[in-house]
Structure formats: C-alpha cells, structure tokens
N, C-alpha and C positions, 0 to 999 in steps of 0.2 A: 216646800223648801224655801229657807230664808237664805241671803248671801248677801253679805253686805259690799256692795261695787265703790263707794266713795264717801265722800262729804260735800255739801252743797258749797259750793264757790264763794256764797254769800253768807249765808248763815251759819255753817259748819253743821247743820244735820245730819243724822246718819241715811245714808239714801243705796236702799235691797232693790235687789232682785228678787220679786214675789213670786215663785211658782210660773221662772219663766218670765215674765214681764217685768221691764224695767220702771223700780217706782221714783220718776223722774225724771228732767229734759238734758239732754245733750245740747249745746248752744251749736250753732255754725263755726265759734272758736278753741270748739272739741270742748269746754268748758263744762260740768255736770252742774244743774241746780237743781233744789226742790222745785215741787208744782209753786210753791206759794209766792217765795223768792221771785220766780221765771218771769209770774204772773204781773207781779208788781215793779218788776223791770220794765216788762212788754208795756205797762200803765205811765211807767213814767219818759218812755224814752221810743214813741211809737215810731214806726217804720211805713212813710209814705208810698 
C-alpha cells in the first residue's frame, strides 16, 4: 500500500507511506523532509 502523507519542506517531493512505514523524517518542528533534504540540512547546520 502506497499513501501519500506530504511534500518535503524543502524540496517539494512527494514523500508515502510505504506498507506502513513512513518514507521520510519528521523534524522536531513537526516539519516533514525527504531522507535527502534532512540529510543535507543535518550537513550543513550540525547540532553540538
């Protein structure tokens, strides 16, 4: 089962629910991104 829950915050991806599992990060600011997006946030803006 597909379902699609959003758009990435950043990019405007389309970001499912795969069979159950969300494909994608929820931020701490309720915020939804792609893995990729997240990724290169988390690259650019590290948390000591």
């Amino acid at each position: 089962m597909k379902e699609l829950i959003g758009y990435c915050n950043s990019c405007a991806k389309e970001i499912y629910c795969l069979e159950g599992f969300f494909n994608g990060i929820k931020a701490d600011d309720g915020k939804i991104y792609c893995f990729e997006c997240y990724e290169c946030n988390q690259k650019e803006n590290p948390q000591a």
